[in-house]
LUMMAR-596937 format. One record per atom (N, C-alpha, C): residue number from 1; residue in one letter; chain; atom name; x, y, z. Coordinates in Angstrom, 3 decimals. Example, Ala and Ser with C-alpha at 12.3 -4.5 7.8 and 13.67 -1.06 7.14 Angstrom:
2
@i = 1; aa = A; ch = A; at = N; x = 13.190; y = -5.690; z = 7.800
@i = 1; aa = A; ch = A; at = CA; x = 12.300; y = -4.500; z = 7.800
@i = 1; aa = A; ch = A; at = C; x = 13.200; y = -3.300; z = 7.800
@i = 2; aa = S; ch = A; at = N; x = 12.850; y = -2.250; z = 7.080
@i = 2; aa = S; ch = A; at = CA; x = 13.670; y = -1.060; z = 7.140
@i = 2; aa = S; ch = A; at = C; x = 12.900; y = 0.030; z = 7.870
This chain:
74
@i = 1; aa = X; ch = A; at = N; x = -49.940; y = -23.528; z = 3.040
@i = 1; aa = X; ch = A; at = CA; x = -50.227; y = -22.186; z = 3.519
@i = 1; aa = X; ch = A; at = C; x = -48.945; y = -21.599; z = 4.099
@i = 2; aa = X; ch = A; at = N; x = -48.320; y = -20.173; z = 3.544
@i = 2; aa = X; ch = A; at = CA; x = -47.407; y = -19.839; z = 4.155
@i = 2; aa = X; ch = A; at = C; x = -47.635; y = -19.447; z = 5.408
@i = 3; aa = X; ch = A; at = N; x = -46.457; y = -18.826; z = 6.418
@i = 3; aa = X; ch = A; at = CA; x = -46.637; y = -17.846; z = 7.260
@i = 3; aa = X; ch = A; at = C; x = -47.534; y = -16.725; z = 7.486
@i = 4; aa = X; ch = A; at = N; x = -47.329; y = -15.743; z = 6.072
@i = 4; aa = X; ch = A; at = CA; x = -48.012; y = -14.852; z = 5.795
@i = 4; aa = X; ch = A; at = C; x = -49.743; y = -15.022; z = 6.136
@i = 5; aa = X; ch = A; at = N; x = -49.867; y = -15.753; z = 5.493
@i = 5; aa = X; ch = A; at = CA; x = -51.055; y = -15.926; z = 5.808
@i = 5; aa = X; ch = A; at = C; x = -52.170; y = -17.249; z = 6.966
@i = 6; aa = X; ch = A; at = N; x = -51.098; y = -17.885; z = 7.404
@i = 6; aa = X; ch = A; at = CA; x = -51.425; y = -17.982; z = 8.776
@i = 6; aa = X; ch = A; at = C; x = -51.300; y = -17.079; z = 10.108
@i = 7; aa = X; ch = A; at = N; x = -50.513; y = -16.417; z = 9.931
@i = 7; aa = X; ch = A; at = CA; x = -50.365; y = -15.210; z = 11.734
@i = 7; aa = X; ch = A; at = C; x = -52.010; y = -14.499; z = 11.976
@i = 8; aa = X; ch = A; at = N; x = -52.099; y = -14.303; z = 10.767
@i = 8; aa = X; ch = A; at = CA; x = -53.760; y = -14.055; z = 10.660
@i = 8; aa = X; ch = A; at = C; x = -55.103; y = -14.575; z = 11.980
@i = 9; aa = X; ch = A; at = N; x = -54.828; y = -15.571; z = 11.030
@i = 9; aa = X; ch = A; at = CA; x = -55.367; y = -16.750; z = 11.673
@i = 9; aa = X; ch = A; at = C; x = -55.003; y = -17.409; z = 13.113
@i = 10; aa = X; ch = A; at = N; x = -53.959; y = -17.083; z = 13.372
@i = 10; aa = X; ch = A; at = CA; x = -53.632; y = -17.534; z = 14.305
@i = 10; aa = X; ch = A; at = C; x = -53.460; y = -16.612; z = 15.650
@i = 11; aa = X; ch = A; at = N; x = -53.474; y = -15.454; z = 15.231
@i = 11; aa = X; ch = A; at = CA; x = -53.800; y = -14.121; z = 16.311
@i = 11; aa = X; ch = A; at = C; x = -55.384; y = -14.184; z = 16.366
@i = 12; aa = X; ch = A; at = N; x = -56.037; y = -14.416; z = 15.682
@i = 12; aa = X; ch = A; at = CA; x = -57.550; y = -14.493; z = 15.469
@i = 12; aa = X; ch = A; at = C; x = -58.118; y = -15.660; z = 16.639
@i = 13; aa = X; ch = A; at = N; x = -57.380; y = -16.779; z = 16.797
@i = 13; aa = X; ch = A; at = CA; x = -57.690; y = -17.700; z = 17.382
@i = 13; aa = X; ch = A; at = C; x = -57.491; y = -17.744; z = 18.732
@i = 14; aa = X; ch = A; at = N; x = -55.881; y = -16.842; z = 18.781
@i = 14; aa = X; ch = A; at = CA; x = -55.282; y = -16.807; z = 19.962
@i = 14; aa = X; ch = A; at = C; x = -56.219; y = -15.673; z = 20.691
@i = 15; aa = X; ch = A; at = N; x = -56.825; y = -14.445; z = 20.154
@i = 15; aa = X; ch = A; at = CA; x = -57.689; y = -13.316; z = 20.601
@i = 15; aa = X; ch = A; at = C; x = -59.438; y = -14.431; z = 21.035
@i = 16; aa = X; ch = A; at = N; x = -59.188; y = -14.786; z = 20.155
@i = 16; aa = X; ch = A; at = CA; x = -60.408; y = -15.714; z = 21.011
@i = 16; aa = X; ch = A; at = C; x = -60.707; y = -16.382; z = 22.291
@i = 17; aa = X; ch = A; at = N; x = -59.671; y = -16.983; z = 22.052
@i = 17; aa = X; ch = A; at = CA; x = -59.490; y = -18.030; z = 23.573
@i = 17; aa = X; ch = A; at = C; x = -58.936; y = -16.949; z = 24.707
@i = 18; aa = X; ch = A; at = N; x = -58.411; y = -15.880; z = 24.297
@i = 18; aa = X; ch = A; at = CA; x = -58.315; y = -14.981; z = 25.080
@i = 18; aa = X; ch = A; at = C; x = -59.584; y = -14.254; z = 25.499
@i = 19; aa = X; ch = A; at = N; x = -60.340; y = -14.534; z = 24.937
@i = 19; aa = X; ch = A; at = CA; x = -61.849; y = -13.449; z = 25.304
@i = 19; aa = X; ch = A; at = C; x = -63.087; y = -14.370; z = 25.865
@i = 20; aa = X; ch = A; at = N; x = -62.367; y = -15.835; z = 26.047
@i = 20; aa = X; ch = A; at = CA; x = -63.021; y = -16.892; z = 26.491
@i = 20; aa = X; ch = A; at = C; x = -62.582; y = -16.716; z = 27.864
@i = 21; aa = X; ch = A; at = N; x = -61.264; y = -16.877; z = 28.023
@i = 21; aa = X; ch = A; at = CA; x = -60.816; y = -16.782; z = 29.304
@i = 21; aa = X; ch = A; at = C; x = -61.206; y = -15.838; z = 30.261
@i = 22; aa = X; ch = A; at = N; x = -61.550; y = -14.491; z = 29.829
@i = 22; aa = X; ch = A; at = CA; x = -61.843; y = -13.270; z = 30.315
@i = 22; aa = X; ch = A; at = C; x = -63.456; y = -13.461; z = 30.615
@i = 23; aa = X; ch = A; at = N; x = -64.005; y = -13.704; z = 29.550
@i = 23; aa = X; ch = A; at = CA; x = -65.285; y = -13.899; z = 29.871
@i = 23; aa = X; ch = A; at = C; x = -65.499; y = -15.195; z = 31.140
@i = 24; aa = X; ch = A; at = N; x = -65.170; y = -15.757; z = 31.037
@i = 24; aa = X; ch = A; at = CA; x = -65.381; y = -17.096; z = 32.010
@i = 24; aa = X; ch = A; at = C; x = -64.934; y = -17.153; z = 33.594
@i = 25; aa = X; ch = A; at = N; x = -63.712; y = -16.450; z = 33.923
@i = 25; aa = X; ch = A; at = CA; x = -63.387; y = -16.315; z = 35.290
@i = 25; aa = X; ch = A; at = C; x = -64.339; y = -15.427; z = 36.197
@i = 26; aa = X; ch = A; at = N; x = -64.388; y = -16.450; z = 37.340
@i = 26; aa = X; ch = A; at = CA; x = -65.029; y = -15.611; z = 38.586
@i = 26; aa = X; ch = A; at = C; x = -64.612; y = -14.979; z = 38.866
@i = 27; aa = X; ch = A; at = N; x = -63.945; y = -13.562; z = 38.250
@i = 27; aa = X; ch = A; at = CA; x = -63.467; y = -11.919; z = 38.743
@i = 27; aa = X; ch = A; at = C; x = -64.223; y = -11.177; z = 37.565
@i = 28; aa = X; ch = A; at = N; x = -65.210; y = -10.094; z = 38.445
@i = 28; aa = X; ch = A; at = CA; x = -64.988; y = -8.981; z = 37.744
@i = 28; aa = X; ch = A; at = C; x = -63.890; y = -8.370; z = 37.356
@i = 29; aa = X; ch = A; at = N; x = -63.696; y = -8.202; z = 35.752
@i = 29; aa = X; ch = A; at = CA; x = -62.842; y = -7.604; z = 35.348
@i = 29; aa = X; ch = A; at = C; x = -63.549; y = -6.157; z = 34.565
@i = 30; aa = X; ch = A; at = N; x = -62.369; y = -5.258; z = 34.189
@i = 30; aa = X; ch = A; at = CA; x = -63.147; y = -3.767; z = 33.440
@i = 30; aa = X; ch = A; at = C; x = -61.664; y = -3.126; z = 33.204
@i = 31; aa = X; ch = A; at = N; x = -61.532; y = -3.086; z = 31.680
@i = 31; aa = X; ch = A; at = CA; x = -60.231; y = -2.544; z = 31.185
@i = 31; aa = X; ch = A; at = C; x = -60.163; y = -1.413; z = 30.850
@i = 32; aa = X; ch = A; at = N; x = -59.007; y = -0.361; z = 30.820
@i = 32; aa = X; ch = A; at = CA; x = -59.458; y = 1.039; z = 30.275
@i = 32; aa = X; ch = A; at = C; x = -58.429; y = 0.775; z = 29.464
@i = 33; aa = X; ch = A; at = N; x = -58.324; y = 2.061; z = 28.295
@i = 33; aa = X; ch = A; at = CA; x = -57.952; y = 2.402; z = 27.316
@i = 33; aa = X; ch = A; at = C; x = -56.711; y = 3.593; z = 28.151
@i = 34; aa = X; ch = A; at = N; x = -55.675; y = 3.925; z = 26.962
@i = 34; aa = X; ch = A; at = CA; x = -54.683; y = 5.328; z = 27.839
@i = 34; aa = X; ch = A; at = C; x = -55.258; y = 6.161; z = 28.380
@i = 35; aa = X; ch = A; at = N; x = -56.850; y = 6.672; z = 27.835
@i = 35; aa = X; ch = A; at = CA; x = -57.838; y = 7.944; z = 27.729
@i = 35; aa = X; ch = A; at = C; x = -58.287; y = 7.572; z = 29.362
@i = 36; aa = X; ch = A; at = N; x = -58.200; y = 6.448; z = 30.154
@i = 36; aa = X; ch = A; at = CA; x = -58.843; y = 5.821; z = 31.393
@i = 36; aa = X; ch = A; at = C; x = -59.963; y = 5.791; z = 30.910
@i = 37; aa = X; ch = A; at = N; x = -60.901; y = 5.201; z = 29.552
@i = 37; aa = X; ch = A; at = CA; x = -61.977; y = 4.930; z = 29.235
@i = 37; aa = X; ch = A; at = C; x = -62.126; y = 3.572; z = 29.233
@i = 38; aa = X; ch = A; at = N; x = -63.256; y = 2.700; z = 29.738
@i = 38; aa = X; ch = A; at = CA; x = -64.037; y = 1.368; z = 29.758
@i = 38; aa = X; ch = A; at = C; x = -63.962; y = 0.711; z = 28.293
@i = 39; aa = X; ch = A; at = N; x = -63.166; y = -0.061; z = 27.689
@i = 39; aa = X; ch = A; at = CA; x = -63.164; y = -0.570; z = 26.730
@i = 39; aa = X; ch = A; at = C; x = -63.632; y = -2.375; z = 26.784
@i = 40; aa = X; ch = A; at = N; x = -63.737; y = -2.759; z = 27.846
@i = 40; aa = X; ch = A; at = CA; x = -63.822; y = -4.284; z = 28.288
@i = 40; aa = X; ch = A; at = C; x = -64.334; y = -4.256; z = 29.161
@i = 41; aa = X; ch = A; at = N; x = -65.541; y = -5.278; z = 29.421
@i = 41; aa = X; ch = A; at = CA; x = -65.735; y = -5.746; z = 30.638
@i = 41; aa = X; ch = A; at = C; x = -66.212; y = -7.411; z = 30.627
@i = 42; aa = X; ch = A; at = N; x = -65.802; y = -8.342; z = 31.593
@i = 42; aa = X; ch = A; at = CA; x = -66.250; y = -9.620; z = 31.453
@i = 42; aa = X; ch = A; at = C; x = -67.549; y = -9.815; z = 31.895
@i = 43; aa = X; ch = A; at = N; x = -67.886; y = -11.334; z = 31.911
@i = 43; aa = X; ch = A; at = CA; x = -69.572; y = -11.547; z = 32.027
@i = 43; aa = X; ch = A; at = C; x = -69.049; y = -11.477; z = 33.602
@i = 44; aa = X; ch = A; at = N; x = -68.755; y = -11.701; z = 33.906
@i = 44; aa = X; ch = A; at = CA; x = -68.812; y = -11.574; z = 35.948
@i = 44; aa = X; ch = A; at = C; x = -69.615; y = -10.078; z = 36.223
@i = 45; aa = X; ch = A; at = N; x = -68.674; y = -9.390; z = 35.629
@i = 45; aa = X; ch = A; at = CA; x = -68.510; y = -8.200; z = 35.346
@i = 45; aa = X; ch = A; at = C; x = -70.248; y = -7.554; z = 35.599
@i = 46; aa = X; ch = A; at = N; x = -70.619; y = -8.247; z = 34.048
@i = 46; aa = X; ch = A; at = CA; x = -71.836; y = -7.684; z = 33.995
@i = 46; aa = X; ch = A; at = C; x = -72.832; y = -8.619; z = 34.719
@i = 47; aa = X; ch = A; at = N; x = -72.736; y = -9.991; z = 35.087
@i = 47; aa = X; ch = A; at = CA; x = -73.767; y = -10.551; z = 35.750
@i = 47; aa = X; ch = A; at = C; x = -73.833; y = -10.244; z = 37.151
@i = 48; aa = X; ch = A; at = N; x = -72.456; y = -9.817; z = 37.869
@i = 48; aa = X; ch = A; at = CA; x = -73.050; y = -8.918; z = 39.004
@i = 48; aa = X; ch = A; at = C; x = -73.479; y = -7.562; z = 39.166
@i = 49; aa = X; ch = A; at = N; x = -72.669; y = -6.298; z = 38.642
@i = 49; aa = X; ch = A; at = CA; x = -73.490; y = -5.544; z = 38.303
@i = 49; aa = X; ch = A; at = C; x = -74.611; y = -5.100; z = 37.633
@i = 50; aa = X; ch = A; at = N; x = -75.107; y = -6.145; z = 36.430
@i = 50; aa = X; ch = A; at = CA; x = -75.954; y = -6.003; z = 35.216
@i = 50; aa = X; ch = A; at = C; x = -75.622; y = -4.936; z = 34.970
@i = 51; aa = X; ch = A; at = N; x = -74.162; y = -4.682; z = 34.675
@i = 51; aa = X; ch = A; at = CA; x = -74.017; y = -4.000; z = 33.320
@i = 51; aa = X; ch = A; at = C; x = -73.071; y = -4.351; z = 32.435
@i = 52; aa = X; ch = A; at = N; x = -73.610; y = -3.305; z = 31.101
@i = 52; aa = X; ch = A; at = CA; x = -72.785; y = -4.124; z = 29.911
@i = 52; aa = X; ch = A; at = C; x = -71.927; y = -2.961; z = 29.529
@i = 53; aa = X; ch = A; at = N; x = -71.189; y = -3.297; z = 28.747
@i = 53; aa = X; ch = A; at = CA; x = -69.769; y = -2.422; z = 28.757
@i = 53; aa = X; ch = A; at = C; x = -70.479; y = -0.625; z = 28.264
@i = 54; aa = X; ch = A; at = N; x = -71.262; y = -0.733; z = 27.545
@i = 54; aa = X; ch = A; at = CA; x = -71.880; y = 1.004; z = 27.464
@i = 54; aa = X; ch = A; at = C; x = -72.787; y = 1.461; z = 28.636
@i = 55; aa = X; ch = A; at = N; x = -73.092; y = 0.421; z = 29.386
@i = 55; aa = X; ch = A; at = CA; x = -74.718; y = 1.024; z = 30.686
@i = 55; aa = X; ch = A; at = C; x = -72.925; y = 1.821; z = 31.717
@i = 56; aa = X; ch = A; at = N; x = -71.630; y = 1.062; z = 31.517
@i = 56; aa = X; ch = A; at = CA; x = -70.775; y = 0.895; z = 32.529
@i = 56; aa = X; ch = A; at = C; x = -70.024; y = 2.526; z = 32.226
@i = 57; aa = X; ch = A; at = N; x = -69.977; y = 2.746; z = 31.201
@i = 57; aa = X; ch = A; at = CA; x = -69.136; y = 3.881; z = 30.347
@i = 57; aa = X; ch = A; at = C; x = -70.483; y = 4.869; z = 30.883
@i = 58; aa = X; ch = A; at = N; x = -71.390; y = 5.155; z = 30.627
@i = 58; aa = X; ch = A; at = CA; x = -72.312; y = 5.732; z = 31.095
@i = 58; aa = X; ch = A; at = C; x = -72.541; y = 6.263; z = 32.195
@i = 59; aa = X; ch = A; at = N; x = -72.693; y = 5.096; z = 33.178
@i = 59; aa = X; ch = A; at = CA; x = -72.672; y = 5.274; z = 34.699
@i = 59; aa = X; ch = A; at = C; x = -71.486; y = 6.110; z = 35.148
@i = 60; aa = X; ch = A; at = N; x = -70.015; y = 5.773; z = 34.387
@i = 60; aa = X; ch = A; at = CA; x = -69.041; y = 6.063; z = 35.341
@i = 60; aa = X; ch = A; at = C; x = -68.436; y = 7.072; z = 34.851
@i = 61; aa = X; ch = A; at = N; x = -68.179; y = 7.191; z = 33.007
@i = 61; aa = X; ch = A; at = CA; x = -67.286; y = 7.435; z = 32.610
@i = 61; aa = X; ch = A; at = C; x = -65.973; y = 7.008; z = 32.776
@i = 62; aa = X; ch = A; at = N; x = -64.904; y = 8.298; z = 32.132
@i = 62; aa = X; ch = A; at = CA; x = -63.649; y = 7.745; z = 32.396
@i = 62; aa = X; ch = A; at = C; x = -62.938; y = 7.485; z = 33.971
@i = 63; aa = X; ch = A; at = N; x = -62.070; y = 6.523; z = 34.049
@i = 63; aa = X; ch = A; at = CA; x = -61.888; y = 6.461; z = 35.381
@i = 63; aa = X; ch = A; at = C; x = -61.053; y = 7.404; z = 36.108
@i = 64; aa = X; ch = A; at = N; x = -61.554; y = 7.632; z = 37.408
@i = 64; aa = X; ch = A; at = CA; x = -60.676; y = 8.514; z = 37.882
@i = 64; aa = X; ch = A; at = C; x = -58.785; y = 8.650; z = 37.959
@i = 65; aa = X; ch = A; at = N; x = -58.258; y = 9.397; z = 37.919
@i = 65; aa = X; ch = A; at = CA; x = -56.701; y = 9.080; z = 37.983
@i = 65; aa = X; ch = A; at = C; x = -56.487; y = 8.902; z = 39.391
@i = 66; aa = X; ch = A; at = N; x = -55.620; y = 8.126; z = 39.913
@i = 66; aa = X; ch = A; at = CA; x = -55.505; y = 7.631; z = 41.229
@i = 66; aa = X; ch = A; at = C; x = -54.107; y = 8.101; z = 41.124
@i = 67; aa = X; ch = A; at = N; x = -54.145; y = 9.101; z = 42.768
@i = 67; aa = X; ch = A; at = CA; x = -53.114; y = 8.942; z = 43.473
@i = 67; aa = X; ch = A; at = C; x = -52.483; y = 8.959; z = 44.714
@i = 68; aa = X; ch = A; at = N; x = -51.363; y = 9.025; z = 44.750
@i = 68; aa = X; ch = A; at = CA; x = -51.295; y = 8.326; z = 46.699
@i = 68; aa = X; ch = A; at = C; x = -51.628; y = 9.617; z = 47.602
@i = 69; aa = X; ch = A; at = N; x = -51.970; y = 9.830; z = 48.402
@i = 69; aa = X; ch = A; at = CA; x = -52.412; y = 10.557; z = 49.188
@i = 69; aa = X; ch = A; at = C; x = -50.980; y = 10.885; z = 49.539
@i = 70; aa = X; ch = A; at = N; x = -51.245; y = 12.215; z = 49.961
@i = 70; aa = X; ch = A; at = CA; x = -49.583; y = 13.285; z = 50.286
@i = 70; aa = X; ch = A; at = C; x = -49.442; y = 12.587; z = 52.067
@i = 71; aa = X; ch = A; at = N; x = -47.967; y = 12.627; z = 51.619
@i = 71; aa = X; ch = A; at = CA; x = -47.499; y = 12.402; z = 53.463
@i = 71; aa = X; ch = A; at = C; x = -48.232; y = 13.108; z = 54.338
@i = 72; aa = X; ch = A; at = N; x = -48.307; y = 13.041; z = 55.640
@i = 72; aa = X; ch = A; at = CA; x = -49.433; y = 13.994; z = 56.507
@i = 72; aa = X; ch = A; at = C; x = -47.905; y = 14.677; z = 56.945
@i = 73; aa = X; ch = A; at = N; x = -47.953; y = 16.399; z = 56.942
@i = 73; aa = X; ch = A; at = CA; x = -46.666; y = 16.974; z = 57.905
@i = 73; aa = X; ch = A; at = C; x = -46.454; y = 16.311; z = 58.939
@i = 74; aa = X; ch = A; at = N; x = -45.202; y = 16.728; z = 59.268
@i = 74; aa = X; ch = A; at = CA; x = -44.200; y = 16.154; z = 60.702
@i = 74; aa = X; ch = A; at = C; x = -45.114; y = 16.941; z = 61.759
């Protein structure tokens, strides 16, 4: 089997164990997209809130843009 057609396979595998890992840690996690839209969320995620990545997009929409609060005047 060349290269070519292992990277395939092998990003496939590596995206897996990556979505194992995510799913499995005790942190809620919840990823956005550039748009600040909910594209991910882990099982923490949803077994403490009970929700699943569309009840979450729903509830919240996109996320707010965060920013630092202005100096208070002198």
């Amino acid at each position: 089997m060349g290269t070519e057609e292992a990277l395939p396979r092998r990003q496939a595998m590596i995206g897996g164990m990556f979505r194992k890992v995510v799913d499995n840690i005790p942190v809620m996690l919840i990823c956005y997209d550039g748009a600040a839209n909910p594209v991910l969320v882990n099982g923490e995620f949803t077994r403490v809130l009970g929700w699943t990545l569309e009840e979450g997009r729903q509830a919240y929409g996109p996320a707010p843009r965060v920013q630092p609060a202005p100096d208070p005047a002198p």
